[in-house]
ZAMARGU-4260 file (C-alpha; in steps of 0.2 Angstrom, whole numbers, plus 5000, padded with zeros to 4 digits):
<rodrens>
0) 5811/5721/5249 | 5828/5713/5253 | 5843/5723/5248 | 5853/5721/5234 | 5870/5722/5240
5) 5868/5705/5247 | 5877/5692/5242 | 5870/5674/5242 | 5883/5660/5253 | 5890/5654/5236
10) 5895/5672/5230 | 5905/5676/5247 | 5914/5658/5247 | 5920/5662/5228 | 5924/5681/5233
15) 5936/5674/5248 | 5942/5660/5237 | 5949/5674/5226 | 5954/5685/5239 | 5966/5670/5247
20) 5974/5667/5230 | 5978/5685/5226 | 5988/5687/5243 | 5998/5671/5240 | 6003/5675/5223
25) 6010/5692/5227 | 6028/5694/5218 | 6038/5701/5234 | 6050/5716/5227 | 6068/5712/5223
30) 6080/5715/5232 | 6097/5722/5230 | 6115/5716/5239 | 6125/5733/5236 | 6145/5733/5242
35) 6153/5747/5243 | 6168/5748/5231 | 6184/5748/5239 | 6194/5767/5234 | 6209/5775/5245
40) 6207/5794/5250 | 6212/5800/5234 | 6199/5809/5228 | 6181/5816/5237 | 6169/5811/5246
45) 6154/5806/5237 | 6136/5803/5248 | 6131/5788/5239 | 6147/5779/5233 | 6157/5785/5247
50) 6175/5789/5243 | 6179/5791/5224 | 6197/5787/5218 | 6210/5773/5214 | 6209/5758/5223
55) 6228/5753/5231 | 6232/5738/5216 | 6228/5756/5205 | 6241/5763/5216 | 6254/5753/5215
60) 6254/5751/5196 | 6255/5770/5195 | 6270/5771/5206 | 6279/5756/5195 | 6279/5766/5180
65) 6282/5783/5188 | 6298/5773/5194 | 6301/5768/5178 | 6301/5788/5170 | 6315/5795/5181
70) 6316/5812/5183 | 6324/5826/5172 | 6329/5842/5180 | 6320/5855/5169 | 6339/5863/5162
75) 6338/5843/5156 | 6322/5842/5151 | 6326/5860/5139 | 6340/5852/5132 | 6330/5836/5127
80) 6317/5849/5117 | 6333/5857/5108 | 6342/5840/5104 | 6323/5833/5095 | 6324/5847/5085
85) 6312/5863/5095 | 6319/5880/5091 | 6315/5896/5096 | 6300/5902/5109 | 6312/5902/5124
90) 6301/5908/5138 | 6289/5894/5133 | 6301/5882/5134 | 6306/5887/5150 | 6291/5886/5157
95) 6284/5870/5146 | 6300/5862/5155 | 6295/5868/5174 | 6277/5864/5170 | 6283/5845/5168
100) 6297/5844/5180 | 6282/5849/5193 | 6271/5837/5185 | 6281/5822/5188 | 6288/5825/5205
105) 6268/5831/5210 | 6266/5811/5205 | 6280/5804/5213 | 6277/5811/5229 | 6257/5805/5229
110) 6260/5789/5222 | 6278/5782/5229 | 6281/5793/5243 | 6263/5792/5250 | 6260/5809/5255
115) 6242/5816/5256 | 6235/5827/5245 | 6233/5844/5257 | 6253/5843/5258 | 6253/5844/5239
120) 6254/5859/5229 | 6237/5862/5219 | 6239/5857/5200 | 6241/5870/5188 | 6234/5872/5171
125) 6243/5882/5156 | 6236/5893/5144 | 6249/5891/5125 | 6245/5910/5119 | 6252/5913/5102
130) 6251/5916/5084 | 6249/5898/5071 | 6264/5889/5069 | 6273/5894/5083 | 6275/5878/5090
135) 6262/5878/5105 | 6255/5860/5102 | 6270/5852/5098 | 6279/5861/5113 | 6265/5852/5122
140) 6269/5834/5113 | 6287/5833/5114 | 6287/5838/5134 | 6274/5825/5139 | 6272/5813/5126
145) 6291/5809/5122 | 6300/5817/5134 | 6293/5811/5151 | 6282/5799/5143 | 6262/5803/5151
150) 6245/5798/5145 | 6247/5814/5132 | 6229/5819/5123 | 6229/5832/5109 | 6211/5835/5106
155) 6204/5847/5091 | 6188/5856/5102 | 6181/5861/5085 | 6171/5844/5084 | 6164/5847/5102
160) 6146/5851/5108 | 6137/5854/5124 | 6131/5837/5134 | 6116/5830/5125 | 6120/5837/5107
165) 6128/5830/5091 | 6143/5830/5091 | 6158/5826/5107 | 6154/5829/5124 | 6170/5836/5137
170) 6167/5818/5145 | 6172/5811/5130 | 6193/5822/5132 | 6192/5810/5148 | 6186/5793/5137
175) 6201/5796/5124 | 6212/5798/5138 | 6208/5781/5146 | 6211/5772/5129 | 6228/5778/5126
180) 6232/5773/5143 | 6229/5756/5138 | 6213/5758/5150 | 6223/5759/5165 | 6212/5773/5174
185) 6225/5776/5187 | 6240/5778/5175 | 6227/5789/5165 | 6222/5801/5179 | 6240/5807/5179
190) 6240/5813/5159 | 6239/5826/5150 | 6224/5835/5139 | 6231/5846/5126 | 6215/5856/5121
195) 6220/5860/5105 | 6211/5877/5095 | 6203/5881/5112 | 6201/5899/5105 | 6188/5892/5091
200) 6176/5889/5105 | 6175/5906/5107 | 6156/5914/5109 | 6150/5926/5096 | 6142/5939/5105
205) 6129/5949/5098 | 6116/5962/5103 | 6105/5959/5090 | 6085/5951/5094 | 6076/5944/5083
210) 6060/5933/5087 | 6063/5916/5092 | 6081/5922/5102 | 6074/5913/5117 | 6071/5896/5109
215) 6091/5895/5103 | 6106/5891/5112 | 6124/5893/5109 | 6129/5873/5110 | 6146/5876/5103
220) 6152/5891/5112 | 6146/5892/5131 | 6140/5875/5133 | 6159/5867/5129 | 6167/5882/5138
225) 6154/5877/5155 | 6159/5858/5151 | 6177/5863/5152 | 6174/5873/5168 | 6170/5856/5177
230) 6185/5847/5172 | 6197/5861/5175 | 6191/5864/5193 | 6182/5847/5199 | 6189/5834/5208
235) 6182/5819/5198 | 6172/5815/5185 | 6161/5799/5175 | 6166/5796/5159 | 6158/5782/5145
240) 6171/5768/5144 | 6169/5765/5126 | 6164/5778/5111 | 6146/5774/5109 | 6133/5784/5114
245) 6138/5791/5130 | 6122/5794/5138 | 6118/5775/5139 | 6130/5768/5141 | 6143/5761/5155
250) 6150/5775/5165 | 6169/5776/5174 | 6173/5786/5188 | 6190/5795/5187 | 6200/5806/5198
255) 6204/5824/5191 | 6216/5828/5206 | 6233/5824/5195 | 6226/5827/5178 | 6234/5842/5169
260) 6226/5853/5156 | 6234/5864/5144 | 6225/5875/5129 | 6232/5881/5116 | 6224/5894/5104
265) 6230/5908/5092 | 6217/5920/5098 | 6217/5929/5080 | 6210/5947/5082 | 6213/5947/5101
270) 6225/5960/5100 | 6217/5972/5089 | 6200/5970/5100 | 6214/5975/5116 | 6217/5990/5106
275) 6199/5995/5102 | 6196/5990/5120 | 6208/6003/5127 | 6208/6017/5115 | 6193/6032/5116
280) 6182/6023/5103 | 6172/6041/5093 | 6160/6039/5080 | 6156/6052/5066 | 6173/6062/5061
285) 6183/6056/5077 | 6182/6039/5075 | 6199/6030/5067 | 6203/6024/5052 | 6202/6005/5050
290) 6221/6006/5044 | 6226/6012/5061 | 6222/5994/5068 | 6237/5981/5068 | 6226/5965/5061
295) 6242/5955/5056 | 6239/5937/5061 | 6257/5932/5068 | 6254/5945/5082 | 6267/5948/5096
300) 6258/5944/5113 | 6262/5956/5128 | 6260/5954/5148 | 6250/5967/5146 | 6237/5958/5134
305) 6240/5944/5146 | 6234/5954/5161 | 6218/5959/5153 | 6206/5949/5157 | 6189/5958/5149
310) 6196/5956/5133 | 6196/5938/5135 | 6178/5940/5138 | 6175/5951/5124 | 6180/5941/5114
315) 6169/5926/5119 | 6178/5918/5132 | 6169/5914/5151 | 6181/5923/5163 | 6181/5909/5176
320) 6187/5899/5163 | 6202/5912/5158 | 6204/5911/5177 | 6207/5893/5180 | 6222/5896/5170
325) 6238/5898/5183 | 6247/5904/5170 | 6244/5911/5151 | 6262/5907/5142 | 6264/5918/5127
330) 6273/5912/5110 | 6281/5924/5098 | 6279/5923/5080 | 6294/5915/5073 | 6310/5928/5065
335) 6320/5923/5052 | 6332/5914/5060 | 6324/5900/5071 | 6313/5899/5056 | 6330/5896/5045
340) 6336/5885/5058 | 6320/5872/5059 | 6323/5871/5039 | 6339/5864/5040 | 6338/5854/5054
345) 6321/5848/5053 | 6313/5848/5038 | 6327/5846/5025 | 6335/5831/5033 | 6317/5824/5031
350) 6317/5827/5011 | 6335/5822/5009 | 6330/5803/5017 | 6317/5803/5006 | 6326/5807/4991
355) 6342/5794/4997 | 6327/5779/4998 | 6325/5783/4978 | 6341/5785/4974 | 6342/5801/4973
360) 6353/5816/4975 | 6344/5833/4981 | 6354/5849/4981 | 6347/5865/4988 | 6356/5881/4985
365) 6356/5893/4998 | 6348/5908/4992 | 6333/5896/4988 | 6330/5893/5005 | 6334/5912/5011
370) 6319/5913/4998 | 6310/5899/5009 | 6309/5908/5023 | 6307/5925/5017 | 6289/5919/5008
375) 6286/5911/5024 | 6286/5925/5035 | 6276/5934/5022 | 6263/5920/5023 | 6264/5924/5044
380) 6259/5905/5045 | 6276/5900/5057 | 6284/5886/5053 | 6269/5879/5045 | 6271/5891/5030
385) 6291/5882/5029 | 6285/5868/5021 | 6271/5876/5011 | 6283/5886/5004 | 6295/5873/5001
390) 6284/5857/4995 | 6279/5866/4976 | 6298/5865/4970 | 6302/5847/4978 | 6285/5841/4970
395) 6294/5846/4953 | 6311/5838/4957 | 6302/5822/4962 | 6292/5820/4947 | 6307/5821/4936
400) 6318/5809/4946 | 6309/5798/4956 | 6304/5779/4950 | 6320/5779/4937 | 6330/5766/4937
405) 6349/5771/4943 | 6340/5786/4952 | 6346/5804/4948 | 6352/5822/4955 | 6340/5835/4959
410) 6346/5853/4961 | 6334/5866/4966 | 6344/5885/4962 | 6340/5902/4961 | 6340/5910/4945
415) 6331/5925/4937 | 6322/5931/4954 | 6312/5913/4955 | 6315/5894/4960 | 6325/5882/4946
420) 6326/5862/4946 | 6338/5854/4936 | 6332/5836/4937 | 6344/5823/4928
</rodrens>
């Protein structure tokens, strides 16, 4: 009986036949012509890119504008805050204006004197400490957006997630900061991220368990505290070049050795929780009355609260992250005076155009705005509660004599313990 398996003549030349024209029609693999992209040393090294920075064109353009800044002694740079209209907050200022000086001349000696980064001092982030309205973010503002005129960010961290959830990424502080740079990434990797209401990312801690604990995670808290860690302490970073959906699309490479971060929180409730913290907490008969606690909210910040570093973490803050902050600036709440001095040379010049553009004359009596300010410390908003308190009586005065024809006079007086207008 002849085997099965063998195939007749015709069967084996179709078999070869089929054989030949599968060899010839293999697709051979593509491949790919990679260059190296051309960076100078600024920056690290990375093992498949090699050396990540700002190519030499990027260079130069950065030291054209820094040419074009100048350089303000920080006694100069103080002077320009109190000439725009800041009051108040003295240390701050002092060291908002030394926190800039070294900011600039950090740049000019990188970029137009050529000097290497080892022979540089290391960059320095701040930490804006202080009750609401005391004028940490617009500290921030006037020093580098209008005084020495750097990429300056102010970014609300309340809208901001971990990677990979709703809501901003850290990459994206980074993506915001390119666009106001007119998308010049050198010029942006010398700006400045304000990370405005930093204490909101706060972590609540707590020690309950409930089933399902391990399934959750805290996105908001942890996960954009971790996200700053990176940016705060890393030497460069990728970024999406437009605001879609960062995960997809193109990505930028951009030095962090020059940028400079500052935070700015109130902390609310930090204080008390120092004072729990460092007292004999007792339960039962020992324990103190709620009453005892301070829980103002324009609270006055000490070194001491400064220096404490747990209670940063008791309050839901990663101390590596405390600790990349060189230094934690304090900012008082606001006393009568500097509050009585930003009325009048701030916010009253600001009504009184507004009132000339209709034609109308506004008269405020000086025990009206002795009564301004005293409602606005009461409200322990800062300057903020200024203008709250003010705006109710102007609203009055402009519905009566704004939009007439031949305009009017407006006369805001104290009489009878409460607030007057005498619209004609």
């Amino acid at each position: 009986m002849e085997n099965e398996t063998n195939m007749n003549p015709e069967s084996e030349k179709h078999a070869a036949n089929f054989l030949e024209t599968t060899e010839t029609n293999v697709v051979p693999e593509p491949t790919i012509d990679w260059e190296p992209m051309e960076y100078t040393e600024i920056g690290t090294q990375d093992p498949q890119h090699g050396i990540v920075g700002l190519s030499p064109a990027e260079c130069e353009s950065v030291a054209g504008r820094l040419a074009e800044i100048g350089v303000l002694s920080p006694v100069e740079i103080e002077q320009r805050l109190l000439d725009v209209g800041y009051r108040g907050q003295q240390v701050a200022r002092r060291a908002g204006s030394v926190l800039a000086y070294r900011h600039v001349m950090r740049l000019r000696r990188r970029f137009m004197e050529k000097r290497p980064m080892d022979a540089l001092p290391t960059r320095e982030h701040y930490l804006f400490l202080g009750s609401t309205g005391s004028g940490k973010t617009y500290l921030t503002e006037l020093l580098f957006r209008e005084i020495i005129k750097v990429p300056t960010l102010v970014a609300d961290m309340t809208r901001f997630s971990e990677t990979g959830y709703v809501g901003d990424d850290v990459q994206m502080l980074v993506s915001h900061l390119f666009e106001l740079a007119d998308k010049d990434r050198g010029w942006a990797s010398c700006g400045v991220i304000c990370v405005d209401e930093f204490d909101k990312l706060a972590s609540s801690r707590s020690s309950t368990r409930f089933a399902g604990e391990g399934t959750t995670k805290d996105v908001s808290g942890f996960g954009v505290q971790r996200g700053l860690l990176t940016l705060l302490s890393g030497k460069y970073t990728t970024f999406p070049a437009d605001f879609g959906y960062s995960g997809h699309g193109a990505q930028l490479t951009m030095p962090l050795d020059n940028m400079l971060f500052i935070a700015c929180g109130a902390f609310s409730g930090l204080k008390g929780l120092a004072d729990v913290t460092g007292s004999n907490a007792s339960v039962g008969f020992g324990q103190s009355s709620k009453s005892e606690v301070d829980d103002a909210i324009a609270m006055k910040v000490g070194n001491t609260l400064l220096e404490n570093t747990t209670v940063f973490s008791q309050y839901g803050m990663l101390p590596e992250l405390i600790g990349r902050f060189s230094r934690l600036v304090p900012f008082q709440p606001l006393d009568e005076a500097t509050l009585r001095d930003i009325l009048d040379d701030t916010l009253l010049d600001q009504y009184h155009r507004e009132f000339a553009d209709e034609n109308v004359e506004l008269i405020i009596d000086d025990e009206v705005l002795g009564e301004i300010v005293t409602t606005a410390i009461r409200r322990e908003t800062g300057a903020r509660g200024l203008r709250a308190s003010l705006v109710p009586h102007l609203e009055e005065a402009a519905f009566e004599t704004f939009g007439k024809p031949g305009g009017g006079r407006a006369h805001l007086m104290w009489k009878k313990d409460r607030v007057v207008v005498d619209a004609s």
